[in-house]
Residue, then its C-alpha position, 0 to 999 in steps of 0.5 A: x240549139x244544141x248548146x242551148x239544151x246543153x246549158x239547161x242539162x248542165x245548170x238542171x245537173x247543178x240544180x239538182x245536186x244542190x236540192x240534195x244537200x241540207x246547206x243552202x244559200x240565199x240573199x236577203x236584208x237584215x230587218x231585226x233580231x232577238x237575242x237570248x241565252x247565247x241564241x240570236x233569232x235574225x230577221x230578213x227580208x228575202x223575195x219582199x217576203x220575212x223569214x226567220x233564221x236561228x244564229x250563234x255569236x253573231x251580234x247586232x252591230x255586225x248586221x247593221x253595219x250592212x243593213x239595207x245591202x244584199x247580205x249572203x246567207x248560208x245556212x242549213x234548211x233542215x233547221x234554218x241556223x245559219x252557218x255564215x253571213x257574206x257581206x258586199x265588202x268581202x268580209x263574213x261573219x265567221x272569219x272564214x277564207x276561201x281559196x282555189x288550190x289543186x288536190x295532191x294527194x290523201x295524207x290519212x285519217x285519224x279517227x274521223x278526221x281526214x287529212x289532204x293535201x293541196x297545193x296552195x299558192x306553190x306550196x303544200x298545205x295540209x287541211x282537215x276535213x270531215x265527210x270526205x270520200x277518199x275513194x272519190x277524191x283519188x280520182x280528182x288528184x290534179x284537179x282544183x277544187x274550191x275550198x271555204x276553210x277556217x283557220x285555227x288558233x294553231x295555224x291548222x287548216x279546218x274546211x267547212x266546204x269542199x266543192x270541184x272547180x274555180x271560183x272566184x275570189x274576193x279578197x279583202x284590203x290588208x290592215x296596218x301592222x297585220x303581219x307584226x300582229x300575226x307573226x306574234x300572235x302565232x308564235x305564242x300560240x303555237x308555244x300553248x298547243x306544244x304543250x297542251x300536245x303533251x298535257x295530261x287530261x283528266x275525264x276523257x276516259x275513267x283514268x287521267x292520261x298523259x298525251x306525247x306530241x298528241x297521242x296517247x295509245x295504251x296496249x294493256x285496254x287498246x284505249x287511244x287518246x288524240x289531240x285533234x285542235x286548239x278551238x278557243x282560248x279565253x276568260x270563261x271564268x271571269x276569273x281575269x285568267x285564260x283557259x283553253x278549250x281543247x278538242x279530243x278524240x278518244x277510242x276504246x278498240x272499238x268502231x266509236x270514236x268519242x269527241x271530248x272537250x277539255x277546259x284546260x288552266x294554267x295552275x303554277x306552270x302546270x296545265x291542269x283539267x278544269x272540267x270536261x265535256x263529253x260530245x258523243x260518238x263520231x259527232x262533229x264540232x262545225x264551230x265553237x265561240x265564247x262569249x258572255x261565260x258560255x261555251x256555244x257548240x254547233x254540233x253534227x250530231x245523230x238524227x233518230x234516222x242516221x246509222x252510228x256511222x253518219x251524224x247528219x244532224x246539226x244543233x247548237x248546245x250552250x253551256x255556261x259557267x257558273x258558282x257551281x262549275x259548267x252547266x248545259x243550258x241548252x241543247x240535248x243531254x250530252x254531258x256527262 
């Protein structure tokens, strides 16, 4: 009887930590969709009920390759915008990982990214992360935690999810070729983000600035200029050539912590601003894809509630290409 109550203070205890978070996940069956603009309304069938879920570069035939099979949906509540689909065969629509490794330690912060420290498979592995309590994750140093992570064009290591404990893992069969394909594609990238690391940017703040190994600090105005990630890389011009979206995160002294993105090209040899785009203060980029011309941004912005310090907000803006250079098509007006 006693560890009966027992197992109903412990699954009461979970329940209602997940009733606090604004992330929710449930299981349904693709139905339907309506695209426009970047935007994909999906219709699923949950409980013999159809509800309505707003997504971001997600596409049709991914859905109905699964149709008719439990498909896992995480998704925000406050907004119903889907973060990331699971499907039956270990796959998901983000291309996110997830792996069980021990926390070490806390490497730092720079402005209001997080730096920690795991011990993933025997080795360590530094990850980034936002909305992280060091305090609190002092305690836990030893213990394992459960990471759902993001793998960016530099290698880098971006969680999405941070939860205590195990849990178990569905790992996908490897492709043919896989490691030629990675070994090659990594190290011309890696090439791209040395460079942009020492690239001058133009729009950031009102003089252009030239990074070193990622950083720029001036003594004279205390303004300080950071690289934070390589988001995306690709032909949003149509113009048959690769630009870079490059994450910034830049600060005048002050409390702010402004996020930037900077459309870099390649002109002659030379890296050269292309247009930039100015994210707020300590907003936070969840995600970013190019398609079809169009930037598409989930975003953690402020609430008309939430203090400067705690964006809990999460939208998506969308700007496109076009004759005249970028242009916001959805979204709050934060372009400036």
């Amino acid at each position: 009887m006693k560890l009966l109550i027992y197992f109903w203070l412990i699954l009461f205890s979970i329940s209602s930590l997940q009733a606090k978070e604004k992330e929710k996940e449930v299981t349904g069956t693709y139905v339907s969709m309506v695209s426009g603009e970047g935007i994909t309304y999906f219709e699923f069938k949950i409980k013999g009920k159809k509800r309505n879920f707003e997504g971001v570069g997600f596409n049709k035939e991914l859905f109905e390759k699964h149709r008719n099979e439990p498909i896992l949906i995480r998704y925000d509540s406050q907004f119903d915008i889907i973060d990331n689909v699971y499907f039956l065969d270990g796959s998901n629509a983000n291309n996110e990982k997830s792996t069980n490794a021990k926390y070490i330690g806390y490497k730092g912060k720079i402005s209001v990214t997080h730096y920690l420290t795991f011990d993933l498979n025997g080795t360590e592995s530094i990850f980034r992360a936002y909305d992280v309590n060091p305090k609190k994750m002092k305690k836990n140093i030893g213990k394992m935690y459960h990471l759902v992570y993001t793998e960016g064009l530099d290698d880098s290591k971006q969680i999405n999810s941070l939860s205590l404990g195990s849990r178990p893992i569905v790992v996908k069969k490897p492709q043919q070729n896989i490691h030629k394909t990675k070994k090659k594609t990594a190290s011309s990238n890696k090439n791209i983000v040395n460079r942009l690391k020492n690239a001058t940017y133009k729009g950031v703040i009102n003089y252009p600035v030239t990074l070193k190994n990622g950083k720029y600090k001036s003594s004279k105005d205390y303004t300080s200029v950071y690289f934070v990630k390589l988001l995306a890389k690709g032909d949003i011009t149509g113009d048959g050539g690769t630009e870079y979206i490059v994450l910034l995160e830049s600060s005048g002294g002050g409390s702010g912590s402004f996020s930037s993105l900077a459309i870099m090209k390649e002109k002659k040899h030379i890296l050269k601003t292309t247009r930039t785009i100015d994210l707020g203060d300590r907003n936070t980029v969840l995600s970013l894809k190019m398609k079809d011309k169009q930037l598409i941004v989930k975003l953690k912005d402020h609430g008309p509630n939430d203090p400067a310090c705690c964006p809990s907000r999460i939208r998506t803006h969308i700007w496109k290409y076009t004759s005249k250079g970028m242009k916001k098509i959805k979204g709050p007006k934060i372009l400036l």
